[in-house]
C-alpha positions as CSV (number, residue, x, y, z in Angstrom):
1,X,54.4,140.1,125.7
2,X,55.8,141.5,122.1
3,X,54.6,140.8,119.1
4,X,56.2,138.1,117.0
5,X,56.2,140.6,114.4
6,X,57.6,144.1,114.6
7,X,55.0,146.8,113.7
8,X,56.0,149.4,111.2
9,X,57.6,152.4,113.2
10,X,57.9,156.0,112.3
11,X,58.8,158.0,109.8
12,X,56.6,155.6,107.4
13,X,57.1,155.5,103.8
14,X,55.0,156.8,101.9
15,X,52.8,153.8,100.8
16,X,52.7,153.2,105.0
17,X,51.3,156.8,105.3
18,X,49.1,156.3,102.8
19,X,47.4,153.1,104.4
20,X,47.5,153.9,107.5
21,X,45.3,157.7,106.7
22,X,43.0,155.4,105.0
23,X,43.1,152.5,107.8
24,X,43.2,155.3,110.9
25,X,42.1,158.9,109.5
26,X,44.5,161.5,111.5
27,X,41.2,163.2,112.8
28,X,40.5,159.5,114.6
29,X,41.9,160.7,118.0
30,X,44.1,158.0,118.2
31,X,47.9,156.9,117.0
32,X,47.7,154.5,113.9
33,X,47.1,151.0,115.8
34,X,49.3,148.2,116.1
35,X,47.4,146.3,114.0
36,X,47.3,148.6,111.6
37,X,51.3,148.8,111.7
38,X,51.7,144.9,111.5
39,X,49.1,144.7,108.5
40,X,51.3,147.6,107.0
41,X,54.1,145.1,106.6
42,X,52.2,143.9,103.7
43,X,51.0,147.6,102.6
44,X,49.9,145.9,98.7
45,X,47.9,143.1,100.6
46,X,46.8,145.4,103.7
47,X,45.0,147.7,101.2
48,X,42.9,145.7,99.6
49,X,42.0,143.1,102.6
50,X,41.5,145.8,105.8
51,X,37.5,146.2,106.3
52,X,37.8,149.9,106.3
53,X,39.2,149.3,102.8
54,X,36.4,147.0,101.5
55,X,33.7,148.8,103.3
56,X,32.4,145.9,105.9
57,X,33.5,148.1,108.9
58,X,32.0,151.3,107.8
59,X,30.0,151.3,104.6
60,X,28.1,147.9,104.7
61,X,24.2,147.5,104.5
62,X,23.9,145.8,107.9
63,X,22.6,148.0,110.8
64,X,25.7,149.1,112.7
65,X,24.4,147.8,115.8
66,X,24.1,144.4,114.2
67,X,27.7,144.6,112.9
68,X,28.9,145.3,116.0
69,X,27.8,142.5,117.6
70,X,28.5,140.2,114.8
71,X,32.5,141.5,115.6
72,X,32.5,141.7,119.1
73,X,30.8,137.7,119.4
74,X,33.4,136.5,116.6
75,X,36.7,138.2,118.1
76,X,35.9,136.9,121.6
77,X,35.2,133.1,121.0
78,X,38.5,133.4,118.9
79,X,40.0,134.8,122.1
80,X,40.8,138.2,119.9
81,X,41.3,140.2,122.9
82,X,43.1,142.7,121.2
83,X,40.6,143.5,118.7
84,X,37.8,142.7,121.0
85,X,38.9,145.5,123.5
86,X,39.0,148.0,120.6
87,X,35.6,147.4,119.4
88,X,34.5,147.6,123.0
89,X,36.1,150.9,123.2
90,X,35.6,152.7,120.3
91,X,32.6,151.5,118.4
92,X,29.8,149.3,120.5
93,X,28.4,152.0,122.6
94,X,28.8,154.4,119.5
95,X,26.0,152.2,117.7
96,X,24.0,151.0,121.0
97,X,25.7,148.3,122.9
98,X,26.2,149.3,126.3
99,X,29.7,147.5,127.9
100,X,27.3,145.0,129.8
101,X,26.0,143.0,127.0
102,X,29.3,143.4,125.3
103,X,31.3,142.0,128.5
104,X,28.5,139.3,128.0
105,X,29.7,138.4,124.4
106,X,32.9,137.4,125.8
107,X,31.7,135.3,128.5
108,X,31.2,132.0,126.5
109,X,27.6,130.4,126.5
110,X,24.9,132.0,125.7
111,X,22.5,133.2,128.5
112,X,19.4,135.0,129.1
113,X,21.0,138.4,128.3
114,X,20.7,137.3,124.5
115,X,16.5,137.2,123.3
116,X,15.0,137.5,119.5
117,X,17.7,139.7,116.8
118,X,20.7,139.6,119.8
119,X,20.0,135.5,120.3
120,X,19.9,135.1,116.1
121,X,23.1,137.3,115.5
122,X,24.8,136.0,118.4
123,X,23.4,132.3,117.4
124,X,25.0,133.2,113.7
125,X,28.3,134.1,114.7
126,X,28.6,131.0,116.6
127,X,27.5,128.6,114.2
128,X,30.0,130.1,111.7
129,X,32.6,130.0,114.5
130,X,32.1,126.7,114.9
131,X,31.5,125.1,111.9
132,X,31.8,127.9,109.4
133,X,28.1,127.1,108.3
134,X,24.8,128.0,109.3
135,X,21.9,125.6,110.6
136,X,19.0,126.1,108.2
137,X,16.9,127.0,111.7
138,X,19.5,130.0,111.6
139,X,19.4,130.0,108.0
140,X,15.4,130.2,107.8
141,X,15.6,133.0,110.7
142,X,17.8,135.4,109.2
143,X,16.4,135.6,105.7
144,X,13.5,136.9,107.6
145,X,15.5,139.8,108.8
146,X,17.9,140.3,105.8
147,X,17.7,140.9,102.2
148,X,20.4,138.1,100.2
149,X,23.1,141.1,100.0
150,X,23.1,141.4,103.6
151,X,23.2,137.3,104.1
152,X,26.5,137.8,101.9
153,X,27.8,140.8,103.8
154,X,27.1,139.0,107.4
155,X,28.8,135.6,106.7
156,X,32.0,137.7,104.9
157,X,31.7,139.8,108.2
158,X,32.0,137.0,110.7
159,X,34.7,135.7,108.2
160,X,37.0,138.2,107.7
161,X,36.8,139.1,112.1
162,X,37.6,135.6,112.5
163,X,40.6,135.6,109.9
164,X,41.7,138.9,111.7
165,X,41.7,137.3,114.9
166,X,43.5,134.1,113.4
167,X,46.3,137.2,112.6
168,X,46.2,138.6,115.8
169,X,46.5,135.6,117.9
170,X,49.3,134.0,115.6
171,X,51.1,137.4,115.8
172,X,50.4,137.6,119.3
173,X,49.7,141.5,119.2
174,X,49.8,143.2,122.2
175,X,46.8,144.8,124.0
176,X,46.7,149.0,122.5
177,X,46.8,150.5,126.9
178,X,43.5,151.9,126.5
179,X,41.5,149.0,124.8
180,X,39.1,147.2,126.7
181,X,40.1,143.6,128.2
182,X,38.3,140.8,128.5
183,X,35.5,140.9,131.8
184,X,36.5,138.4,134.1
């Protein structure tokens, strides 16, 4: 299915270039995604908003594990396939997820493969999914685990995934061919 938008195609401008080296470096492995490309319809927007421009991808005080999970949970109960699938790919096993448990965060209700920090991250992500709060149970249970910059950085984390997949789902982005689909 195409995208209801056309990504940005080559030769880019040079405010396209620009965001997509700092949205993809060159040295990634892979071509500039199409996610990239559509957000580069907006390159003023794009720049300031993308999560490898504000540092909640890549520079954020959370454990990478942690974040990973946080992502991978939020995409799938928005039914981000797209994004989903490239997590899956290129970052969950690179910070300790193995594809089992992430196939598992896309299944729907939580099971026994979730116990202790998995059960409260994946609990989190849901609750903010759902109702865009957090119980005070949850509430009382992270604090425990997190300083108060890290609370801020894990609710704008599940936020801004969820906005992203509100994007991609609207847009209706085709899956990148080598991304990761949905188990099941």
């Amino acid at each position: 299915m195409p995208s209801r938008l056309h990504p940005v195609e080559p030769p880019y401008s040079d405010a396209v270039k620009r965001l997509l080296t700092k949205l993809m470096p060159p040295d990634s492995g892979y071509e500039p995604l199409l996610l990239f490309r559509i957000l580069a319809l907006n390159t003023d927007l794009a720049s300031r908003a993308h999560p490898m421009a504000s540092g909640l991808l890549v520079k954020g005080s959370l454990p990478a594990r942690d974040r990973e999970l946080l992502i991978s949970r939020t995409t799938a109960r928005a039914g981000a396939e797209y994004e989903w699938g490239v997590h899956a790919v290129v970052f969950a096993e690179a910070v300790g997820l193995d594809r089992d448990l992430v196939d598992k965060l896309a299944l729907g209700p939580l099971d026994a493969a979730f116990d202790g920090p998995d059960l409260l991250l994946v609990t989190a992500a849901d609750e903010l999914h759902d109702r865009a709060t957090l119980s005070d149970e949850t509430w009382s249970s992270l604090r425990v685990r997190y300083d108060d910059a890290q609370l801020i950085e894990l609710i704008l984390l599940v936020g801004w995934y969820r906005t992203l997949s509100t994007l991609i789902n609207a847009v209706e982005l085709p899956l990148e061919a080598w991304a990761a689909r949905f188990p099941g």
